[in-house]
N, C-alpha and C positions, 0 to 999 in steps of 0.2 A: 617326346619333346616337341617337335612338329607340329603334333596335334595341338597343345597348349600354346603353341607362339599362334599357331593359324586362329585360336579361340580367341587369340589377346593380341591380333595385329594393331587394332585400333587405338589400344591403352599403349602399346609399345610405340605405334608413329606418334601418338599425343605428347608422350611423354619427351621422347626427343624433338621435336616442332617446340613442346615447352623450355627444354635445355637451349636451345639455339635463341629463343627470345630471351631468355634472360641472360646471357652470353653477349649478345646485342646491346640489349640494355645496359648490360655493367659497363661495355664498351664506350658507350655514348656518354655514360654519366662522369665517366673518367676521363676524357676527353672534356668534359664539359669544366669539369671540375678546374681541371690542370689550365685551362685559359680563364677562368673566374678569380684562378689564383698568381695569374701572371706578374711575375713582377719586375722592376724596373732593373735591379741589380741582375737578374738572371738575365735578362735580354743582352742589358751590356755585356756582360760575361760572354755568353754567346758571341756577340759581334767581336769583341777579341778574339777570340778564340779563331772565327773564321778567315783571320789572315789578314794584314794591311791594307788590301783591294779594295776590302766589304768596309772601311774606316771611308771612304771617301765616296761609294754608293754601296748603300748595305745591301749585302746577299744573303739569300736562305732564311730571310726574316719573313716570317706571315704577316701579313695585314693588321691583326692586334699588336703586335711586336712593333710592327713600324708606326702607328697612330699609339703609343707609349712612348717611344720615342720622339717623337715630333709633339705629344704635349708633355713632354719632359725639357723637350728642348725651348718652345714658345713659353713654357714658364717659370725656365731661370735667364730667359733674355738670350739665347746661345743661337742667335740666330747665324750663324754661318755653317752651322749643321743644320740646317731646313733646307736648302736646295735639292742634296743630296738622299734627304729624308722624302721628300715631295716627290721627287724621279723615280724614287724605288716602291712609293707605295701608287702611284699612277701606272708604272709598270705594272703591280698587282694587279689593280682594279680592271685594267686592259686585259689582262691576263683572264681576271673572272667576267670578262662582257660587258663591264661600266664602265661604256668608254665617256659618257658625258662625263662623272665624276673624275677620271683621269685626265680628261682636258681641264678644268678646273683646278688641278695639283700641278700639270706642267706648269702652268701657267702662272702657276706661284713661283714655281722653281727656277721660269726664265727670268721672274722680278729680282729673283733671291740670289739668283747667278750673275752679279755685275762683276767681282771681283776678277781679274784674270785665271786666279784660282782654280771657276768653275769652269772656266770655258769650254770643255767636255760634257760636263754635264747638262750645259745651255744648250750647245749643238745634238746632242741626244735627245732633248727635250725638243727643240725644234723638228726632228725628223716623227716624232710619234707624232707630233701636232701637227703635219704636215700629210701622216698616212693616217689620221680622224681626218681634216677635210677632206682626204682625198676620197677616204669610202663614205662621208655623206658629199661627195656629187661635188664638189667645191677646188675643181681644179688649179685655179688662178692662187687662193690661198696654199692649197699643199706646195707648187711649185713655191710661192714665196717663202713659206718657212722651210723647202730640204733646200734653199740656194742659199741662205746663211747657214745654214747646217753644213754647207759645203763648203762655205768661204771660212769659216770655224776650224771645220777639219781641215783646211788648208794651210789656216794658220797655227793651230799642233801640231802641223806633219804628222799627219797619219791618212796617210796616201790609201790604206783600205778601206778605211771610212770615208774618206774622199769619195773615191772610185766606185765604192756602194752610192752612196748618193746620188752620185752623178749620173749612173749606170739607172736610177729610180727615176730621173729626171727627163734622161732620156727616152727610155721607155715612156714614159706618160705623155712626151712631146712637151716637156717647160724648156724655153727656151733657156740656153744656160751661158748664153753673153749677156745677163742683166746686169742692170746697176740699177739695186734697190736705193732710193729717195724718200726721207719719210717715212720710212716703214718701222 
């Protein structure tokens, strides 16, 4: 028996190197498939599902999931689920290394966040947009947008996010007896 596997190692490795590709491949087409067929009602589904929290910034939604929702929302006019929508998929993009494309969506989300509503969400947007200036080199801005981010969380009372910010501000040397003008 030996003898014959040792005659036929090379049909034997081929043939498993071939099982593991097309293993692969089913993998990927089936993946591929299940997001070609995403659809609007399953995504909602999902975000109930994932708890009250994820209703006011969605959690455990992928990047397709959240650009479905967000042109679900921009084209029945529902625009006071876009801030929240905006934060979560900039979050993403940050998350996959696009961070210029996630400045661009904060920054909808701060326009989209006037309501008192958001004001969490505004201040969370301000602090990512504050640590993109801060890693391209742009001091003077980071400090300006975690000092509303701070004055934000000071007005929710939520002294941890306060104290993280502040604690950011510090560290970096922003002076944090400002008073923004015009900004």
């Amino acid at each position: 028996m030996r003898e014959i596997l040792a005659q036929h190692a090379g049909i034997v490795w081929a043939s498993a190197c071939t099982l593991v590709a097309l293993l692969l491949a089913f993998s990927l087409m089936r993946r591929a498939r299940r997001r070609r067929g995403l659809a609007l009602p399953e995504v909602q589904e999902r975000l109930q599902e994932s708890g009250p929290a994820s209703r006011v910034v969605p959690v455990g939604l992928d990047a397709a999931e959240l650009i479905l929702l967000l042109q679900d929302a921009e084209k029945s006019g529902a625009h006071e689920r876009l801030p929240p929508l905006y934060l979560s998929l900039a979050q993403r993009r940050l998350a996959d290394g696009e961070a210029a494309e996630a400045e661009d969506l904060l920054r909808k989300s701060i326009r989209g966040a006037t309501s008192p509503r958001y004001k969490n969400i505004h201040a969370h947007a301000r602090v990512a947009l504050g640590d993109i200036a801060h890693a391209n080199g742009d001091l003077t801005t980071a400090c300006e947008h975690w000092q509303i981010a701070r004055a934000l969380f000071h007005e929710l009372k939520q002294p941890r996010d306060h104290a993280a910010v502040e604690g950011r501000m510090l560290k970096n040397g922003c002076p944090t007896d400002w008073v923004l003008t015009d900004f």
